[in-house]
N, C-alpha and C positions, 0 to 999 in steps of 0.2 A: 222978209220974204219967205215964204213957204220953200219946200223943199221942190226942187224941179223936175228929180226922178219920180218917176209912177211909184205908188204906194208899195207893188212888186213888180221887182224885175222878170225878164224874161226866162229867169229861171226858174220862177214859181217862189222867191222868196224876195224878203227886202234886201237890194241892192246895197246898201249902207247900214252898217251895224247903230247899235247906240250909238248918240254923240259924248254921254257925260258916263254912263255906268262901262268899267272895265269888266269883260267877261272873268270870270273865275275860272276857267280851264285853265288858261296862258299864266293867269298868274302861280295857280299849281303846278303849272309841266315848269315854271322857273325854280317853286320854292325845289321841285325833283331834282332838275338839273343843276341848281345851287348845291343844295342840303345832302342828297342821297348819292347821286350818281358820283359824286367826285370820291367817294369813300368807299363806294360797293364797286365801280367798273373796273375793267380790266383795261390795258393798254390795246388789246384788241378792238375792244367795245367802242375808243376813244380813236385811235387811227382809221378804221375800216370802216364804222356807223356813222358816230356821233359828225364828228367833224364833217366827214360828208356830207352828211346831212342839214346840216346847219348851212351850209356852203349852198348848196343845193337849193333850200327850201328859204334862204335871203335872195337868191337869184329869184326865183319863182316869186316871192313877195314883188319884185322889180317889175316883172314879165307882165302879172296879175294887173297891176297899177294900167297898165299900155294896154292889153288885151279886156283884163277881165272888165274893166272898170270904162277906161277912156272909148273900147272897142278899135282899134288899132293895132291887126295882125301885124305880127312880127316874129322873123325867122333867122334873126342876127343875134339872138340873146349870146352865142357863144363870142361872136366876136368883142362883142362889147366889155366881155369878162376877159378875154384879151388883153384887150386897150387898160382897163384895169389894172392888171397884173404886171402888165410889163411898163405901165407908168410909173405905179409903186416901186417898182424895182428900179426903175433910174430915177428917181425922184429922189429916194434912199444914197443912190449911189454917186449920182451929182451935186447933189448940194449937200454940204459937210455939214452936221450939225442939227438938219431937220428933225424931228420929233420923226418916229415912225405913225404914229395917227395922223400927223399933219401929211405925210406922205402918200399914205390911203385916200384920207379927202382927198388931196390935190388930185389923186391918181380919179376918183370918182367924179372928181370935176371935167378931167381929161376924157373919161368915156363918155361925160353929158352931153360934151364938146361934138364928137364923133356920131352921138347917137342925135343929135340935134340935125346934125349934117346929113344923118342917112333917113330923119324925118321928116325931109322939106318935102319929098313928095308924098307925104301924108294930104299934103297942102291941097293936092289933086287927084290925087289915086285913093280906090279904096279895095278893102275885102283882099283877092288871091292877088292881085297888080299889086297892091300896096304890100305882100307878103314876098312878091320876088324881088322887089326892089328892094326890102330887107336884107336879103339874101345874100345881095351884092354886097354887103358888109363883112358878111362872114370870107369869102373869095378877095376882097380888097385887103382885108386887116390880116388876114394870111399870110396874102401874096407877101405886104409889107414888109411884117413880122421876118418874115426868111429870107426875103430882098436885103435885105439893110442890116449889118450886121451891128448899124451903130446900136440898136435897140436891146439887145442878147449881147452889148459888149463887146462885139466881135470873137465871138464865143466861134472857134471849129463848130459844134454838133448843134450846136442852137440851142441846148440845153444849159439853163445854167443855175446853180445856187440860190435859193430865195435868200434873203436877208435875216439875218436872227429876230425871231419877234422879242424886241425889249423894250420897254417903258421906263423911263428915271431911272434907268439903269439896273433894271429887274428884267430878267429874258426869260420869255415862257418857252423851256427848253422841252418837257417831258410832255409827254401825250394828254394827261389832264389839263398841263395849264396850257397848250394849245386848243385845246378842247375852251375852256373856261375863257379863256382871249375871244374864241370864235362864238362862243354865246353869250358872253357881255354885248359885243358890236353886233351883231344880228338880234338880241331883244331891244338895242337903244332906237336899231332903224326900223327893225317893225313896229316899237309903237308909232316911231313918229309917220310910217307909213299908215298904219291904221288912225293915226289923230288928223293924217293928212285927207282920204278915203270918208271922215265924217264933219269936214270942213266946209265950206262952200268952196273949194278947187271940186274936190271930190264930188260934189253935187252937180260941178261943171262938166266934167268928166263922164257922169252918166249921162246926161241932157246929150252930151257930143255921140256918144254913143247908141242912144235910144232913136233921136232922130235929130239930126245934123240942122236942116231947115227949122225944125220948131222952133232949137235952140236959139239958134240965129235972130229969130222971131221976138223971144223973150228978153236979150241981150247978152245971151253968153257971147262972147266973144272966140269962136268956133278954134280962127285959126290958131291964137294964141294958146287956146286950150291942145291944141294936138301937139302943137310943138313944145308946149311945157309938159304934156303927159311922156312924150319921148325921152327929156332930159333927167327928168326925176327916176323915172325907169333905166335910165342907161344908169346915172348914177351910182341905185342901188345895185345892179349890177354887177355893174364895175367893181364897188367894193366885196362883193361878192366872189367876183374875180378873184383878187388880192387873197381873199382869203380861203380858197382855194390852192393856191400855188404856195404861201408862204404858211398856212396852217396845216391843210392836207397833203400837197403835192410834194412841200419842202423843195421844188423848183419850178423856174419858170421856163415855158416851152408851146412854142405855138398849137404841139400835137394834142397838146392837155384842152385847148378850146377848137375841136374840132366840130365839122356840121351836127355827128351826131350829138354832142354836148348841145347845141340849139335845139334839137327835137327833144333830148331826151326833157331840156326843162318847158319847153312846149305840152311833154305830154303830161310833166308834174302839175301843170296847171289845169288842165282839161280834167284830168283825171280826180284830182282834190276840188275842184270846183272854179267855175269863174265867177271873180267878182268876193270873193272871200279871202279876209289874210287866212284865215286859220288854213283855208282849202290849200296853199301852198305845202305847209308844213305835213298837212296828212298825206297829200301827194308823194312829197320829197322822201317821207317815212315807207311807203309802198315802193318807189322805185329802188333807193336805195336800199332796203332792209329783205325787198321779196328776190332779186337775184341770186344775192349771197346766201336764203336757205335753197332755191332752185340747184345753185352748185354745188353745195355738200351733199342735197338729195342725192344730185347724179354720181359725183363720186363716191358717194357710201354704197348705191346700189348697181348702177354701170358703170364702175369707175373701170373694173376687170375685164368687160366689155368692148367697150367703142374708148375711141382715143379724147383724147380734149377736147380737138376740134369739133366733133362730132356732137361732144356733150353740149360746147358751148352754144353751137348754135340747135341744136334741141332747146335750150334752154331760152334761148333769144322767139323760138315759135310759141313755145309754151305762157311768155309771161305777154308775147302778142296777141295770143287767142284769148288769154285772160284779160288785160286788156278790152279786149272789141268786144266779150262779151260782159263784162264792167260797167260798159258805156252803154249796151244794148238796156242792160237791167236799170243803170242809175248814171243817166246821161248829165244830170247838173252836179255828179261829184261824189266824192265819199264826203263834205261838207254838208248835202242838202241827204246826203245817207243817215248820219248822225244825228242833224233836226228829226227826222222820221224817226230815229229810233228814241230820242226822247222824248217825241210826243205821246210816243206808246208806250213808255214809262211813268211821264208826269202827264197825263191826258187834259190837266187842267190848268197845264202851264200858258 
């Protein structure tokens, strides 16, 4: 059978990348982040950028999958990184013996679990409805989270220790090899999120997305498509979560997946492009990497000035006007940004 989605999508480019040819970008930003980065960064460049980043722009691979692809607002991505994190962490801490990967899955399994349950009314709802009942995930898994201290161990502060990241008995103790842990497992899920994205699920997932009745029509089978597109999405997620709290945050803590953490990777997505893996990653590198010069700007030139707070949130208008007018000038993303720029470079590509 022919491909289901329209030749282009509605963002003016094809919805589905190659099925068989691997882009060469991705496999060069790995040979970098294999080969160079681990011998030229600094532990600054590995705790404050990279690993955020990485973290960040696997949750967005996730988000992308749900939104970009299936068409499935969603305003919960924080909680499900939540569930993630603090599954890995008693998963780790309950059963003696588990492998730390087997952990993470299981923990990815656990937010599929959650994020299945908070996509039944995908079943019914669509568009801004279907995005507050998201929501109520982020407000439930909260509440949870700080309700129950079985979850945090009965932790006083609710804050607690991640778990040492080790494998066979090897522990990625130092900022590169937390770094290198975190982009092993984020290049294994995004391929298989982009091998997933040019499958026929993936073709199912636009068809749900493009128009729900046609599909219906043709035989996708609608609802099972929503509710698989939520689980695969929480999944990633969720390990996303995990590696977050045990690679960057070094603890787990309800405050760490807060609403703005669902916006902030809401906007990594919108911003990079929907319906692109790559668009996650370009996103992820924007949000994360344009604040942190926004703040040195200020304190190197109003540092003597205005107080912190002042700056901080200067800085918080400044990267939202940029932002909105981002979206004004290249509304399908810094993804369909960079097709435009190499078509005006290879004009006969």
């Amino acid at each position: 059978m022919s491909a289901i989605a329209p030749a282009s999508s509605p963002l003016g480019r094809s919805a589905v990348p190659p099925r068989l040819s691997v882009p060469f970008l991705p496999l060069a930003a790995l040979l970098v982040g294999y080969g160079v980065l681990p011998f030229l960064g600094s532990d600054y460049l590995f705790d404050a950028l990279l690993t955020p980043f990485l973290a960040l722009g696997l949750a967005a691979v996730g988000l992308n999958l749900l939104t970009g692809y299936a068409g499935q607002l969603s305003l919960g991505s924080a909680a499900f990184m939540a569930v993630g994190a603090f599954a890995a962490f008693n998963f780790d801490l309950r059963v003696p013996g588990l492998p730390l990967l087997a952990s993470i899955a299981l923990a990815g399994l656990a937010a599929a679990a959650v994020g299945l349950a908070f996509g039944l009314p995908s079943l019914r709802l669509q568009g801004f409805y279907l995005a507050v009942s998201t929501l109520a995930a982020q407000f439930f898994v909260t509440w949870a989270l700080t309700k129950y201290g079985w979850f945090s161990n009965d932790s006083a502060s609710g804050v607690i220790d991640a778990p040492p990241l080790r494998i066979a008995g090897y522990a990625f103790v130092s900022p590169v090899e937390r770094y290198l842990f975190a982009l092993t497992l984020v290049a294994v899920l995004t391929f298989l999120a982009w091998r997933l994205v040019t499958s026929a699920t993936g073709r199912h997932f636009v068809a749900v997305r493009d128009n729900e009745t046609a599909a219906r029509i043709i035989g996708v089978p609608v609802l099972r498509t929503k509710l698989l597109a939520f689980a695969l999405s929480s999944f990633i997620i969720g390990v996303a979560g995990a590696l977050w709290a045990f690679a960057y945050l070094r603890t787990v803590e309800p405050n760490g997946f807060n609403l703005d953490r669902s916006f902030q990777i809401l906007f990594i997505v919108i911003i990079g492009g929907l319906a692109t893996i790559r668009g996650a990653f370009l996103g992820a590198a924007l949000i994360v990497v344009f604040p942190l010069l926004l703040s040195r700007a200020g304190q190197a030139l109003f540092g003597d000035v205005f107080d912190s707070g002042a700056l901080e949130m200067t800085q918080r208008m400044i990267l939202g006007a940029l932002i909105i007018a981002f979206l004004i000038l290249e509304p399908n993303g810094l993804a369909a940004l960079l097709d435009r720029l190499k078509r005006r470079i290879r004009p006969s590509a």
